[in-house]
C-alpha positions as a printed NumPy array, in Angstrom:
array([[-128.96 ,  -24.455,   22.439],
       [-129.31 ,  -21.12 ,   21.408],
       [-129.202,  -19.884,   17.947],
       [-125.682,  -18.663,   17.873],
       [-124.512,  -21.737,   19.353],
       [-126.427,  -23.521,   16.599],
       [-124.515,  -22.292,   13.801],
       [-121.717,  -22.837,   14.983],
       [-121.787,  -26.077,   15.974],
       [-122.911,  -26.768,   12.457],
       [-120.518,  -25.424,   10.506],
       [-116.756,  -26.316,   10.109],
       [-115.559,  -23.468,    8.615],
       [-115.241,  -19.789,    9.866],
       [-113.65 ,  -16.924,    7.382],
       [-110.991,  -14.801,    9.064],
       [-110.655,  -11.21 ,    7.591],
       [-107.093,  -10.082,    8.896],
       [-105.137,   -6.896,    7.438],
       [-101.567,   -6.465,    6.768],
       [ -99.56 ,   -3.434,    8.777],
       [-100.43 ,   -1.378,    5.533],
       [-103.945,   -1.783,    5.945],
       [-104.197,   -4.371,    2.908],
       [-107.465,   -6.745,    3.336],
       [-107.64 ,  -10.151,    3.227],
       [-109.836,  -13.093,    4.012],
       [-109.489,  -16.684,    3.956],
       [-111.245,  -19.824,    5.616],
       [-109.735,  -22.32 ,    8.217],
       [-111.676,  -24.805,   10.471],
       [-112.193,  -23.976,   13.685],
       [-113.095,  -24.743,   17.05 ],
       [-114.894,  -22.834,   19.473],
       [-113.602,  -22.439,   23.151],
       [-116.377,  -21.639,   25.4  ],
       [-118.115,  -18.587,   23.883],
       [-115.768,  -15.939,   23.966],
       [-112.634,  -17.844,   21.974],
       [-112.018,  -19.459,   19.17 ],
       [-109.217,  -21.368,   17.871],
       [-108.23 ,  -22.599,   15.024],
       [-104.571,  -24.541,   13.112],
       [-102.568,  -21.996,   10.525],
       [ -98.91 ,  -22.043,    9.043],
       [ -96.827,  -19.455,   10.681],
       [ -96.307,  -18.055,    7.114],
       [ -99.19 ,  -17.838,    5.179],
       [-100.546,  -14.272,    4.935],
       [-103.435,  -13.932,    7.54 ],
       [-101.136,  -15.773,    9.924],
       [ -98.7  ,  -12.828,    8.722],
       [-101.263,  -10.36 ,    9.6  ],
       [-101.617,  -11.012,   12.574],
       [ -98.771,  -10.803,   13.661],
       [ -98.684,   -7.257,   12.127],
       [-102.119,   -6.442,   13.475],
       [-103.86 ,   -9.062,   15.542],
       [-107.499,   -7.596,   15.18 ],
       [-109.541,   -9.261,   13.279],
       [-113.073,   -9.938,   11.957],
       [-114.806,  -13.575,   11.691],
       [-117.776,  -14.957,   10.09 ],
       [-119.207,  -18.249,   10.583],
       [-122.445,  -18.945,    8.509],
       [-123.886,  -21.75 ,    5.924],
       [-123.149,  -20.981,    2.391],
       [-125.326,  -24.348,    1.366],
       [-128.825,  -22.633,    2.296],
       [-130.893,  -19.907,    0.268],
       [-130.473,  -16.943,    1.221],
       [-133.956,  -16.37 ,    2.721],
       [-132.962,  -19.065,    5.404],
       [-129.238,  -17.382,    5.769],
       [-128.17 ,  -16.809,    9.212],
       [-124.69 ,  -15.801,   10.568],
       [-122.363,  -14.888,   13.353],
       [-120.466,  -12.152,   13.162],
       [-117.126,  -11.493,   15.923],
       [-114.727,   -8.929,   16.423],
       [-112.068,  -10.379,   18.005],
       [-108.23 ,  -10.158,   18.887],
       [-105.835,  -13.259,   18.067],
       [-102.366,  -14.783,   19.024],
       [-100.232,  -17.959,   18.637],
       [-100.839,  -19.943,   21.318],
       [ -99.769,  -23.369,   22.798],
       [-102.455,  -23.993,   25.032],
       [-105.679,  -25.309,   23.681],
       [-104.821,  -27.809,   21.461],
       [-107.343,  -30.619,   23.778],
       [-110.336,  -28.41 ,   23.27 ],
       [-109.293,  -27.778,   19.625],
       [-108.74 ,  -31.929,   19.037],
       [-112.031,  -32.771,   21.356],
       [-114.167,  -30.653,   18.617],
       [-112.125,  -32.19 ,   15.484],
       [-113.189,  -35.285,   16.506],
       [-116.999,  -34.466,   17.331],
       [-116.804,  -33.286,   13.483],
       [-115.461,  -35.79 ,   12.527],
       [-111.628,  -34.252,   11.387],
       [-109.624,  -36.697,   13.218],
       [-107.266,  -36.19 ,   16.648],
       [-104.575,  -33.826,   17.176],
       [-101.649,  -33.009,   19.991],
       [ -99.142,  -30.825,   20.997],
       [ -96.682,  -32.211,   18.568],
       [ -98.594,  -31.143,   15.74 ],
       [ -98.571,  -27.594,   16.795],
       [ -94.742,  -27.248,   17.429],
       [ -91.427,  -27.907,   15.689],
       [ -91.044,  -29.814,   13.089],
       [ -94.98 ,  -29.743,   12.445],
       [ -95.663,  -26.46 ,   10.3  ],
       [ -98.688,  -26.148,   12.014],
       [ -99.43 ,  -24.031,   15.167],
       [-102.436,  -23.408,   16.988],
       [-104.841,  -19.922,   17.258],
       [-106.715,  -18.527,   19.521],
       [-108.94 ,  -15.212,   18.88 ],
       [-110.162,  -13.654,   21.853],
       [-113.826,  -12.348,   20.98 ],
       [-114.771,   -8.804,   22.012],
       [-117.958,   -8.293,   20.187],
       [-120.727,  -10.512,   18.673],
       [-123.527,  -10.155,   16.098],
       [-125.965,  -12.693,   14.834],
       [-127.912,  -12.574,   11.983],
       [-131.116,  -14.746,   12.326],
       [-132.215,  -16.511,    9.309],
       [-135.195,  -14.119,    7.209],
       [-133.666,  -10.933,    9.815],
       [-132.468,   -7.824,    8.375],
       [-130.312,   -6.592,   10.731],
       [-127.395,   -7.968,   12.546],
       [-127.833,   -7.882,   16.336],
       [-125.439,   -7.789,   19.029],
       [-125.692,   -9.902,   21.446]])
């Protein structure tokens, strides 16, 4: 497994940094799961504000790192990426909950009445960060 692939599959959080039409930042964390590795996808309310965002403006930026280690030994993965609702997904999203231990999950909770629905951002650029590097590098 590469390094990339490393962090990720140890961490169950990634931090979504969406903007409003207005250009107003903001950033939040949600679990996630990824889909191969150019997609990830992840479970949001409809109305809570980066879900709001992107509907405004569905470019975004993710980060997906350890905050437990010192920050000599930090490493991180850094995507650009574009994101939608989706309703496709939810298998790979529920296979990957319940590697991590998070439990099952189906279509039905991901449409109407659930107030859950499912995410999928589309990567189109990647940087790592290697733990004790400097510099981000694309890769």
């Amino acid at each position: 497994m590469d390094e990339a692939a490393a962090i990720i599959a140890a961490t169950d959080y990634m931090t979504l940094a969406t903007a409003d039409a207005d250009g107003v930042p903001w950033a939040t964390p949600v679990w996630f799961a990824p889909e191969g590795e150019r997609a990830v996808l992840w479970l949001s309310r409809p109305e809570a504000r980066h879900s709001r965002n992107l509907r405004a403006q569905p470019r975004l930026a993710i980060a997906i790192f350890d905050s437990r280690v010192q920050s000599e030994d930090a490493a991180a993965v850094y995507f650009d990426a574009v994101a939608e609702q989706v309703d496709d997904g939810i298998g790979t999203f529920s296979a990957y909950s319940l590697e991590h231990g998070r439990g099952e999950w189906t279509h039905a909770d991901i449409t109407a009445p659930s107030p859950l629905r499912l995410y999928r951002a589309e990567i189109t650029d990647r940087w790592l960060l290697s733990a004790g590097a400097r510099d981000r590098v694309r890769f």
